[in-house]
BAFI-3210 file (N, C-alpha, C; in Angstrom, 3 decimals, decimal comma, padded with zeros to 6 digits):
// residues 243
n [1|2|3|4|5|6|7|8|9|10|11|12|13|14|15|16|17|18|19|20|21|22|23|24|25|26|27|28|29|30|31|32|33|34|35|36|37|38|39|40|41|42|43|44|45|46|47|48|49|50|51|52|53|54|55|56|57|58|59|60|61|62|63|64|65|66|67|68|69|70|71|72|73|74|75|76|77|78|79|80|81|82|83|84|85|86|87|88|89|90|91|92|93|94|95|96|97|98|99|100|101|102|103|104|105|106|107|108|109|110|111|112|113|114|115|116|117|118|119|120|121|122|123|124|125|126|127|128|129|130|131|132|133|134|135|136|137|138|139|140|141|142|143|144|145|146|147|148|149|150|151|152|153|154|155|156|157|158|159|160|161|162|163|164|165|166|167|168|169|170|171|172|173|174|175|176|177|178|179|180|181|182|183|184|185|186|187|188|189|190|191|192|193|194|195|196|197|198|199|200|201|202|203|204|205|206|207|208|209|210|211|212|213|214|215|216|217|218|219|220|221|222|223|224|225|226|227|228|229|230|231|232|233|234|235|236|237|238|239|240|241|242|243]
n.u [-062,969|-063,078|-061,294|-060,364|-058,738|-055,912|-056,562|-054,504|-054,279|-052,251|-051,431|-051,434|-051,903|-054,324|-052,866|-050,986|-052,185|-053,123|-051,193|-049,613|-051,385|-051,530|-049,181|-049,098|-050,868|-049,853|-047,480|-043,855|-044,269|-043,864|-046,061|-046,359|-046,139|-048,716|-051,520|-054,179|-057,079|-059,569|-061,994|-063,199|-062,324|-060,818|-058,474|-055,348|-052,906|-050,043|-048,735|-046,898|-046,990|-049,274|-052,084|-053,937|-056,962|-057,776|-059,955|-059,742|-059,534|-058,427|-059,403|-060,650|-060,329|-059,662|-059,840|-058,821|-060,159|-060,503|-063,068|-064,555|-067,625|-068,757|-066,838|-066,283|-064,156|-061,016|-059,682|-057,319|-055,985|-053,951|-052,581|-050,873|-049,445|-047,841|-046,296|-044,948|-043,482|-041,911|-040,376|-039,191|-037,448|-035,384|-033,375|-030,525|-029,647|-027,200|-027,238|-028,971|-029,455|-029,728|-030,736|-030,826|-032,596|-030,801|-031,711|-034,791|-035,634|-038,780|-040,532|-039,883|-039,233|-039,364|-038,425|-038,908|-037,040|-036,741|-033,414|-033,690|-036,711|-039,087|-041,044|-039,738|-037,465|-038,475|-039,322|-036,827|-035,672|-036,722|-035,867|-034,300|-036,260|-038,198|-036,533|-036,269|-038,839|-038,809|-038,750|-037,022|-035,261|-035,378|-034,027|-034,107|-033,266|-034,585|-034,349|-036,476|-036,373|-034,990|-032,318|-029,834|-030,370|-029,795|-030,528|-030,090|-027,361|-026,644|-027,599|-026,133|-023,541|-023,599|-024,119|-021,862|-020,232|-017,929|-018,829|-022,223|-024,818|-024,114|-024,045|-025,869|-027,928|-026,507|-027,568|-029,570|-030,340|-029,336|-026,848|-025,279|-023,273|-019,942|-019,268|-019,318|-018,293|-019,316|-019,339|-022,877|-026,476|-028,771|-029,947|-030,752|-032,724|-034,412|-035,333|-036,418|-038,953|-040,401|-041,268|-042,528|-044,991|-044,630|-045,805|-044,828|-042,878|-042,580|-042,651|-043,561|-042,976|-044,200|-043,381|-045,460|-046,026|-048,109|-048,471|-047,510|-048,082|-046,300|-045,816|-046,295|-046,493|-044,195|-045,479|-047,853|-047,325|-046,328|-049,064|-049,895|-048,392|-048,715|-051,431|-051,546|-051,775|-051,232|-048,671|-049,427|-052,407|-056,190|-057,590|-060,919|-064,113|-065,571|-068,051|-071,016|-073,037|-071,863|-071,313]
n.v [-088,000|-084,670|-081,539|-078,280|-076,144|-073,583|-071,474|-070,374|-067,332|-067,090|-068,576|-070,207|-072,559|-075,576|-077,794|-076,435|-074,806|-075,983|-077,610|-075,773|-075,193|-076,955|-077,006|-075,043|-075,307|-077,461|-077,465|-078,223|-080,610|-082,161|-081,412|-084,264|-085,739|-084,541|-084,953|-085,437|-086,622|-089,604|-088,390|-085,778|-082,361|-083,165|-083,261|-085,741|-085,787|-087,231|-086,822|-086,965|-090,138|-091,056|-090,982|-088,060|-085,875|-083,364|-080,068|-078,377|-075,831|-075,942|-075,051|-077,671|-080,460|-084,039|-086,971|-090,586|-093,513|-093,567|-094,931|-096,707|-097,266|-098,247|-099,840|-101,219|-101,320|-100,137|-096,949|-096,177|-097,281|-098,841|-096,136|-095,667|-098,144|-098,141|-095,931|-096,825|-098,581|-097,258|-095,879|-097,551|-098,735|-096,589|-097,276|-098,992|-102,821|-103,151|-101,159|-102,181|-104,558|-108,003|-110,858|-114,168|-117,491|-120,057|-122,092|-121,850|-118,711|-117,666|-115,494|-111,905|-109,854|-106,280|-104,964|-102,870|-102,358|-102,577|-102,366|-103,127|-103,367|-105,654|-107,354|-107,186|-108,659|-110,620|-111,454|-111,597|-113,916|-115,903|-116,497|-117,837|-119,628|-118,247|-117,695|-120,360|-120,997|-120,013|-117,216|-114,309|-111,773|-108,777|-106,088|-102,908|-100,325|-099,154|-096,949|-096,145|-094,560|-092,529|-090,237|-090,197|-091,492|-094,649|-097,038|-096,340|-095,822|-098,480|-099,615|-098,336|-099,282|-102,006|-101,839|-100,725|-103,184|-105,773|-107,998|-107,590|-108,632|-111,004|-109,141|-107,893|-110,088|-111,027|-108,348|-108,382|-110,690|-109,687|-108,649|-106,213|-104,106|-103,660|-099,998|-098,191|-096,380|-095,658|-094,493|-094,616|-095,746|-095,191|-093,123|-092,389|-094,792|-093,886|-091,800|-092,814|-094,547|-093,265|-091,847|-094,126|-094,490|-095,432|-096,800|-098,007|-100,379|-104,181|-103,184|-104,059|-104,470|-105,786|-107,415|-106,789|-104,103|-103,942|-103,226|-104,479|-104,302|-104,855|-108,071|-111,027|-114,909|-116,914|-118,963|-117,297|-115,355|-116,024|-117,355|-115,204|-113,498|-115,473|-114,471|-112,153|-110,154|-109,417|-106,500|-103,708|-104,129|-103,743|-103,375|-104,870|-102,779|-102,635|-104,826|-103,370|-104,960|-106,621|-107,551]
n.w [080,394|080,841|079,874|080,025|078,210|077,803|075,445|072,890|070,302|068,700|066,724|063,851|062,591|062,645|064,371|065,566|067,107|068,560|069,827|071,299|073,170|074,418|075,998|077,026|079,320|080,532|081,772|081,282|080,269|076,961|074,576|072,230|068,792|067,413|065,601|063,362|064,323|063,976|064,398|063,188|063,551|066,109|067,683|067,940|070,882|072,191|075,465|077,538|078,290|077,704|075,201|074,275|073,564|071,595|071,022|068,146|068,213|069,990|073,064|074,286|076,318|075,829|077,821|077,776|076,065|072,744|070,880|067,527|067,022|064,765|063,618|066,158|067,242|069,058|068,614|070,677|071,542|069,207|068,573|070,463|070,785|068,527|068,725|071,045|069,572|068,144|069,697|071,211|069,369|068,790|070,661|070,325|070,690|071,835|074,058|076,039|078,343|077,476|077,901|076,817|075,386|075,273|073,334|070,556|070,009|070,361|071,695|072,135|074,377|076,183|078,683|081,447|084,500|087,561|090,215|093,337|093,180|094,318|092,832|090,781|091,255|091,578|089,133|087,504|089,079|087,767|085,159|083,746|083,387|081,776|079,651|078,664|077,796|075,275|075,486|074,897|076,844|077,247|078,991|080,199|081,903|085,039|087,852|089,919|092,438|091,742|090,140|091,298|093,785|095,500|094,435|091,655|091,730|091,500|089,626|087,548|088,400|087,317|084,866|084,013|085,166|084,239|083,444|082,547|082,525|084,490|086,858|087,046|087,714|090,271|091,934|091,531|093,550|096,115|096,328|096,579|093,683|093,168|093,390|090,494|087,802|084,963|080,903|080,291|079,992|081,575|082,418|079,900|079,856|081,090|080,469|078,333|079,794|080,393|078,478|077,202|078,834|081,813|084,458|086,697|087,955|087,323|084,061|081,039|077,326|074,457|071,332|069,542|070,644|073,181|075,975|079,325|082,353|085,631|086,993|085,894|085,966|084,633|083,177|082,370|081,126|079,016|077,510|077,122|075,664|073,707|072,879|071,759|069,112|066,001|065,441|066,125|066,002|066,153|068,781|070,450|070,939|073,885|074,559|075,521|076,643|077,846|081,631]
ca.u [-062,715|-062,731|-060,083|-060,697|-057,081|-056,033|-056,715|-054,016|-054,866|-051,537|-051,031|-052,105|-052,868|-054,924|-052,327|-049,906|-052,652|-053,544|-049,643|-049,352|-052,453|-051,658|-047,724|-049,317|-051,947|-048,767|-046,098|-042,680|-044,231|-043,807|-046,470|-045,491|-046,899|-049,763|-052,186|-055,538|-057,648|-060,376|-063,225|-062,993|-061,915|-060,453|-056,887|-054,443|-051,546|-049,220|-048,795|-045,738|-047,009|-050,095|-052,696|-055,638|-057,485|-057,710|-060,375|-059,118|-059,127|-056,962|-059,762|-061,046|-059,044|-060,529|-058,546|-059,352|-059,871|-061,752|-063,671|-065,056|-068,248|-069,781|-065,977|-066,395|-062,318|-060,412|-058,699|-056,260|-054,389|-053,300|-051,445|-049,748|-049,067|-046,975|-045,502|-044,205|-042,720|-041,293|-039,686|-037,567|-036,794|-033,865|-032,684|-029,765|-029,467|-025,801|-027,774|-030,017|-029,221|-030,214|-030,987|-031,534|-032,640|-030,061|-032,486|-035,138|-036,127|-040,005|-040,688|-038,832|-040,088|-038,612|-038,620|-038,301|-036,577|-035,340|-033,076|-034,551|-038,320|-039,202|-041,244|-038,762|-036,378|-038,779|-039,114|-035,222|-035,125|-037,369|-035,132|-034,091|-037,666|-038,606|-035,644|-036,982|-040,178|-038,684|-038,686|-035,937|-035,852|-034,018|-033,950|-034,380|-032,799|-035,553|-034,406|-037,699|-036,253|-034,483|-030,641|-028,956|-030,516|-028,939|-030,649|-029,347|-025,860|-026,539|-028,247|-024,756|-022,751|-024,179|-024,017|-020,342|-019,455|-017,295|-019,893|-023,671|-025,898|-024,182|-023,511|-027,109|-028,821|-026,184|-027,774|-031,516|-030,438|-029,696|-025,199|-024,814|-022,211|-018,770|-019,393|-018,105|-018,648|-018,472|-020,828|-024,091|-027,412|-029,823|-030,791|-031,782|-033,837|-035,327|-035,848|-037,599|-039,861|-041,352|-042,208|-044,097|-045,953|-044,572|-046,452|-044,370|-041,831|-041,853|-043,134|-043,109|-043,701|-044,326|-043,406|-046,791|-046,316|-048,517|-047,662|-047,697|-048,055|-046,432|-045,146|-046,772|-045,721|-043,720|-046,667|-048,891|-046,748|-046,032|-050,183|-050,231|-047,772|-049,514|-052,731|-051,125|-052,154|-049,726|-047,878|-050,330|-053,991|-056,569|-059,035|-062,221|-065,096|-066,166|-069,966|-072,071|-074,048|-071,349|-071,726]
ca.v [-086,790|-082,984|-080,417|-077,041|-075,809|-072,189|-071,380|-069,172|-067,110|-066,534|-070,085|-070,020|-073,787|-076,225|-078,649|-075,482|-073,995|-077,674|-077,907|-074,315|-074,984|-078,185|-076,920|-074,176|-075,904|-078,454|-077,126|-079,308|-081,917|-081,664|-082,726|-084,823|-086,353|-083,892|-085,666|-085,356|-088,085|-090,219|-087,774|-084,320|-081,107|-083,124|-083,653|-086,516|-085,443|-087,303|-086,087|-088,231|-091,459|-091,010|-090,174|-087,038|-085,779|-081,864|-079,855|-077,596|-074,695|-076,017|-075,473|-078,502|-081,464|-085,140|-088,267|-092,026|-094,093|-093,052|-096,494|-097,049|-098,442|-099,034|-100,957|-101,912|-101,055|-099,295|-096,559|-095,258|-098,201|-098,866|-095,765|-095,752|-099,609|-098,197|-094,956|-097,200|-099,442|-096,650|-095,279|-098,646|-099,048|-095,969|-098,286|-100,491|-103,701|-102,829|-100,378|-103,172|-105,879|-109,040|-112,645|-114,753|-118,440|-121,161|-122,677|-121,099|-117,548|-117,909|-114,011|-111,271|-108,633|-105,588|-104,597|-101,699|-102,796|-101,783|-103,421|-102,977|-103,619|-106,681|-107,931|-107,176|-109,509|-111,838|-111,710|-112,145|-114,852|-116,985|-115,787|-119,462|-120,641|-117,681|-118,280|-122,131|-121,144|-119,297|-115,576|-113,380|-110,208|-107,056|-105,194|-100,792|-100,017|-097,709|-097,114|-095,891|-093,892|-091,328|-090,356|-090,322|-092,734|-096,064|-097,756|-095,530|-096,226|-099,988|-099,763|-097,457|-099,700|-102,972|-101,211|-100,810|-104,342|-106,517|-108,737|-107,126|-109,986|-111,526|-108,107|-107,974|-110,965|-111,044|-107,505|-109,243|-111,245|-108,071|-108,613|-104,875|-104,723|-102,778|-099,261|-097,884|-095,301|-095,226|-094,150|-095,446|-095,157|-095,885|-091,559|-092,492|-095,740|-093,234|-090,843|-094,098|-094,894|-091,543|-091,723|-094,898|-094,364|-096,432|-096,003|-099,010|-101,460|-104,293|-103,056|-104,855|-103,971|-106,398|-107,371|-106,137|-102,840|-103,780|-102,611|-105,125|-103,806|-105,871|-109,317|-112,155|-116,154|-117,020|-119,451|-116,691|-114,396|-116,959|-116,966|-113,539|-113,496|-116,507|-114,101|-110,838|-109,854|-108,524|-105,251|-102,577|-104,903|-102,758|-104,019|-104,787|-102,137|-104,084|-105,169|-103,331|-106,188|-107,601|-106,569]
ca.w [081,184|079,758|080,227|079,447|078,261|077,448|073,507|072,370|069,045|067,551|065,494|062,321|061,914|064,149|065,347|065,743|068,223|069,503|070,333|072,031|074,149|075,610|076,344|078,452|080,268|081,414|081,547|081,793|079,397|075,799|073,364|070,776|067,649|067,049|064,658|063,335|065,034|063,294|064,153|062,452|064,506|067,012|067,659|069,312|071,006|073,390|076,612|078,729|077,436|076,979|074,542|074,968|071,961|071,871|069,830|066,597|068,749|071,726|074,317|075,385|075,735|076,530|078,164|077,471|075,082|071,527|070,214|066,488|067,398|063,983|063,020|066,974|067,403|069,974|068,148|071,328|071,842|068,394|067,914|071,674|070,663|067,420|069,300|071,822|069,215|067,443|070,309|071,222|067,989|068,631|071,354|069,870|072,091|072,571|074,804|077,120|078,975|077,043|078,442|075,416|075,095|074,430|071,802|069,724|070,964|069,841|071,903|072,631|074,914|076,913|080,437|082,405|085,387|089,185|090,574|094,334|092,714|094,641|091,781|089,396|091,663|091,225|087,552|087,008|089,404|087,021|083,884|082,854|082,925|080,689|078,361|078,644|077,523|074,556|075,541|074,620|077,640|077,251|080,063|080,445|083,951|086,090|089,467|090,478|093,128|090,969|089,644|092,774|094,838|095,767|093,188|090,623|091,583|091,588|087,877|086,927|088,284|087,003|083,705|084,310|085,231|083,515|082,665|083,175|082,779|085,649|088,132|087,056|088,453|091,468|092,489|092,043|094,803|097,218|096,155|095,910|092,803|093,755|092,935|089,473|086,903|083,444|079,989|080,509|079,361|082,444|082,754|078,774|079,767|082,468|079,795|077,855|080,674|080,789|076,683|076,713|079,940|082,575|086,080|087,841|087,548|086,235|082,900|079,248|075,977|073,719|070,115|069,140|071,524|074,340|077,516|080,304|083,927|086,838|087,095|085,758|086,180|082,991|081,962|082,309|080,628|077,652|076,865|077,140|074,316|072,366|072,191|071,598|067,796|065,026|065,612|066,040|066,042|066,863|070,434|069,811|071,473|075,267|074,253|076,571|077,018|079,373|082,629]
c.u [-062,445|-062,294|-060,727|-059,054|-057,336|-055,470|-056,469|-054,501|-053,793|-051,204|-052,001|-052,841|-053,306|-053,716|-051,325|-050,775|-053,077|-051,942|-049,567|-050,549|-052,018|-050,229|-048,061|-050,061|-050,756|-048,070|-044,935|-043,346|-044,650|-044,611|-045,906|-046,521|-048,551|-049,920|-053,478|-055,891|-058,916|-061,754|-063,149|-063,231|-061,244|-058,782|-056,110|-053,124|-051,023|-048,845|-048,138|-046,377|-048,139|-051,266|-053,917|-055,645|-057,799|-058,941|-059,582|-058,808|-058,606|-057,744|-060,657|-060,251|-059,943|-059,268|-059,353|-059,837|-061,058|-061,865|-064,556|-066,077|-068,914|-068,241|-066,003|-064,672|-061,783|-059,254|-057,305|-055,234|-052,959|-051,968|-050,529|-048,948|-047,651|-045,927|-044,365|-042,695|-041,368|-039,723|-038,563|-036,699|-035,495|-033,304|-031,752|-029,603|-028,363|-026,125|-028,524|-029,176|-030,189|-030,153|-032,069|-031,382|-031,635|-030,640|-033,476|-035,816|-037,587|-040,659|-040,018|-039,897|-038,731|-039,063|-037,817|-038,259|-036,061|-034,818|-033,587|-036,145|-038,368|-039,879|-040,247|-037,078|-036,987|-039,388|-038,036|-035,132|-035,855|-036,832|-035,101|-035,141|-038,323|-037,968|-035,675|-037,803|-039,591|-038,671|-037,641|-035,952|-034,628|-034,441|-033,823|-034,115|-033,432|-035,497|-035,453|-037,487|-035,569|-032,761|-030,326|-029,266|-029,412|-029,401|-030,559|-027,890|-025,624|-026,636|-026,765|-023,613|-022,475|-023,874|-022,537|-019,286|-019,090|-018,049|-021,425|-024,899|-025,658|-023,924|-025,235|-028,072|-028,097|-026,657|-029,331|-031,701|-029,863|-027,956|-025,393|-023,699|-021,129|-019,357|-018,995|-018,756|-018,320|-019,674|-021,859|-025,470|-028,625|-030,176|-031,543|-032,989|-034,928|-036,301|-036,964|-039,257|-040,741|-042,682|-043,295|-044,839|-045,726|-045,066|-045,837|-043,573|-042,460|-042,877|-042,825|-043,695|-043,188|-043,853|-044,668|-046,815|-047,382|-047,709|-048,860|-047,068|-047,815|-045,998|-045,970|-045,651|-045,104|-044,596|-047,840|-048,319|-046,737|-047,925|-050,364|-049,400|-048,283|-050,851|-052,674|-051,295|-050,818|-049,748|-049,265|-051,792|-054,377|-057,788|-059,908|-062,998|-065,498|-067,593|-070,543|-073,332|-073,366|-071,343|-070,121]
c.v [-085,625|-082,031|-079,286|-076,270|-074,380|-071,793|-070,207|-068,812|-066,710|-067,698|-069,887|-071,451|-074,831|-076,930|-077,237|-074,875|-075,196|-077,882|-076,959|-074,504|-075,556|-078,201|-075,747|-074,441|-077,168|-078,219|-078,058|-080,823|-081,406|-082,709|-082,853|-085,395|-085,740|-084,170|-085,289|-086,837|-088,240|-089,207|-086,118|-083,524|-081,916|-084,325|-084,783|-085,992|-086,628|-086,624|-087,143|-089,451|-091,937|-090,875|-089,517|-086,745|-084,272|-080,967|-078,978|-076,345|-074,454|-075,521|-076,576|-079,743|-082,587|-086,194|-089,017|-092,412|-093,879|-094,675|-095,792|-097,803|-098,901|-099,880|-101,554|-102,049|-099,834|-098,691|-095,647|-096,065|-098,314|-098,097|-095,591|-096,793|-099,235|-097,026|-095,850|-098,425|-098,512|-096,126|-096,188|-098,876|-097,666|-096,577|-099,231|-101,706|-103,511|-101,836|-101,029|-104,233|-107,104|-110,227|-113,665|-116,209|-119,188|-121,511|-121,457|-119,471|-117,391|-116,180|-113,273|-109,743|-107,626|-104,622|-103,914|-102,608|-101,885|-102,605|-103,838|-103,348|-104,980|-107,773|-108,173|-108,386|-111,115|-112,626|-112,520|-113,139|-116,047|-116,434|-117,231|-120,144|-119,522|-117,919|-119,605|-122,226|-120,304|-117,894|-114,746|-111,944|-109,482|-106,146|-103,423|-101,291|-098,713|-097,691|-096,470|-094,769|-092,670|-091,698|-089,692|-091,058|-093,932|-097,115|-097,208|-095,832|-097,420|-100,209|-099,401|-098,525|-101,533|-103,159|-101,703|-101,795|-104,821|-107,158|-108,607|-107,941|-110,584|-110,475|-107,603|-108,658|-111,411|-109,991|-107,634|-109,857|-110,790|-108,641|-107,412|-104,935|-103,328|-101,116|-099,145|-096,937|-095,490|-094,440|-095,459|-094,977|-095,208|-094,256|-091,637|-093,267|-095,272|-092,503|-091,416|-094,358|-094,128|-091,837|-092,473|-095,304|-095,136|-095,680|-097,197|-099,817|-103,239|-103,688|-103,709|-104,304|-105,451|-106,280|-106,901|-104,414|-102,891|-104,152|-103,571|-104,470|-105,048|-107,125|-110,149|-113,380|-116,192|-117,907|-118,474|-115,393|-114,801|-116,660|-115,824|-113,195|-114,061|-115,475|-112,902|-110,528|-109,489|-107,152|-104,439|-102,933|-104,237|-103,413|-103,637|-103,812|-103,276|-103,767|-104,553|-103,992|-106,997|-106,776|-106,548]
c.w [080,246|080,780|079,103|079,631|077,566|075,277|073,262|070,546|067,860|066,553|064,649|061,950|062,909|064,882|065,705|067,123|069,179|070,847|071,520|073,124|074,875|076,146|077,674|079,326|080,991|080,720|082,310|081,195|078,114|075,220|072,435|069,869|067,332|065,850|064,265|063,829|063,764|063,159|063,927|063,253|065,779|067,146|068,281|069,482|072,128|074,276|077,425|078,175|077,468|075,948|074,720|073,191|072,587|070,403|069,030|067,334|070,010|072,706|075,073|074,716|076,729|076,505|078,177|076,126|073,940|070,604|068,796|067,025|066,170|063,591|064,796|067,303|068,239|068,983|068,788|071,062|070,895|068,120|069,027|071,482|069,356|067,929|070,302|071,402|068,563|068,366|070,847|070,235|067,727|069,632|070,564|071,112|073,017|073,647|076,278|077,757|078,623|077,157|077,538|075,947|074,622|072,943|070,925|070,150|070,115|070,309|072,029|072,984|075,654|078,151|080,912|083,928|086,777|089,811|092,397|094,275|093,546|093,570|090,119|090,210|091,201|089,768|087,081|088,149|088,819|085,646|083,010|082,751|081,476|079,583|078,008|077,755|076,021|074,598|075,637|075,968|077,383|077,793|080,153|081,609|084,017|087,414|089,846|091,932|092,583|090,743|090,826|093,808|094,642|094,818|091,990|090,653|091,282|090,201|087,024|086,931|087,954|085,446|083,537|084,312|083,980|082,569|083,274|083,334|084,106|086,904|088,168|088,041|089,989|092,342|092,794|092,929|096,118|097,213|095,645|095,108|093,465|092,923|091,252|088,702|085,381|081,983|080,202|079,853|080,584|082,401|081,104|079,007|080,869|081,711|078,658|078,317|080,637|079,355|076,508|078,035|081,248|083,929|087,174|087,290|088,298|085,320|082,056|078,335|075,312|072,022|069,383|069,874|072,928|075,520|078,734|081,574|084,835|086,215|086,942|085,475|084,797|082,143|081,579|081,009|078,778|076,930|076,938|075,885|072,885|072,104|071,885|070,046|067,063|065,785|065,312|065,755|066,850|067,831|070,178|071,096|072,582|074,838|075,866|076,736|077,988|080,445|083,015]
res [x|x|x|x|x|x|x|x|x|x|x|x|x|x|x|x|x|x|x|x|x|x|x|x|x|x|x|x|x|x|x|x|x|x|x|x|x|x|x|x|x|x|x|x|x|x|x|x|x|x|x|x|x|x|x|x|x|x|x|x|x|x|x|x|x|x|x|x|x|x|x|x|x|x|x|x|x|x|x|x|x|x|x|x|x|x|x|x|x|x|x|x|x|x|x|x|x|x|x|x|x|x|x|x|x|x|x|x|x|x|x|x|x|x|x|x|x|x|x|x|x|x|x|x|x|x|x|x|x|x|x|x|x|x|x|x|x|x|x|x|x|x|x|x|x|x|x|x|x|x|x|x|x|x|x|x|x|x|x|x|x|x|x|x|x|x|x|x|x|x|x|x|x|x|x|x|x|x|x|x|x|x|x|x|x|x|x|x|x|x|x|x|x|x|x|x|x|x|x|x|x|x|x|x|x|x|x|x|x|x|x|x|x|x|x|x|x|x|x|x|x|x|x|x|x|x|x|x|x|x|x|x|x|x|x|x|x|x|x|x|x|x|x]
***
């Protein structure tokens, strides 16, 4: 897809007029990480969580994914796959809600969560088969309805409890937890959600950075892990020879 964005003339250097274009053509989202991309004059920026490519002179701007076809490599994913790692990585855990494995924790992924999500109830009510299977989860709270809804207060005050793992999974099974208030981070893990693109709950990111949409079984989830590449492996070009 091509965008025709407005190409101001007072920046002096491309990503400076790349930046300024694509801040006034959407406004109330800030690009970030303005880059040169692989093919000369044309730019990547982030845009809410995900990535467009912009030419040198900030008016035309293209969305989806830019493939290597003589290395036959998808070069969007990669760097959303390392942005998204980058960006948990100011997350301390003391920040998440973490449901670790008795024995050896073989994955460890992290999930945007609501506690109202019906799929996301039915994620955390298969928790001990995932932590069975080896998978480490650490939880982002996204009430999906916003900061002041009723699942905003539930996430706050979940947060809050005594002990959150368990005011947690008693609220997965529709035990609203007693009100309460205190410092929290769930308007940050909102402010998370946004960065690395989430369009629904449940979400995952992976030890590699891919971003899993929706609820899969925990065996399904587990090979989805076993075939997940190193940290930032770049997807091969789809053969247009398959239909």
């Amino acid at each position: 897809m091509l965008v025709t964005a407005a190409a101001p003339a007072t920046e002096h250097t491309a990503p400076d007029r790349v930046a300024r274009a694509v801040a006034e053509s959407f406004p109330g989202i800030e690009p970030r990480h303005v880059a040169a991309s692989a093919v000369p004059g044309l730019y990547r920026v982030v845009l809410g969580g995900d990535l467009v490519y912009v030419t040198a002179d900030g008016r035309h701007l293209l969305t989806g994914k830019l493939f290597d076809l003589e290395a036959r490599k998808d070069l969007t994913e990669p760097v959303l796959a390392r942005l998204r790692l980058q960006t948990l990585r100011g997350v301390p855990e003391s920040r998440m809600l973490v449901f670790a494995p008795q024995g050896e924790t073989r994955y460890t992924i992290t999930t945007f969560t609501d506690i109202d999500c019906p799929y996301c109830r039915r994620m955390h009510a298969e928790i001990d088969e995932l932590n069975g299977l080896g998978i480490r989860v650490r939880y982002l709270l996204y009430p999906r309805a916003g900061i002041g809804s009723r699942s905003y207060d539930k996430a706050v005050s979940v947060w809050c409890a005594a002990d959150r793992n368990a005011a947690l999974t008693r609220a997965k099974t529709g035990r609203n937890p007693p009100k309460r208030s205190c410092d929290n981070p769930v308007q940050e893990h909102m402010r998370l959600a946004d960065e690395v693109g989430l369009t629904g709950t449940p979400m995952t990111i992976t030890e590699s950075g891919e971003r899993i949409r929706g609820y899969l079984p925990p065996k399904e989830l587990l090979a989805r892990l076993r075939g997940a590449g190193a940290p930032h492996a770049s997807a091969p070009v789809p053969d247009a020879r398959t239909p």
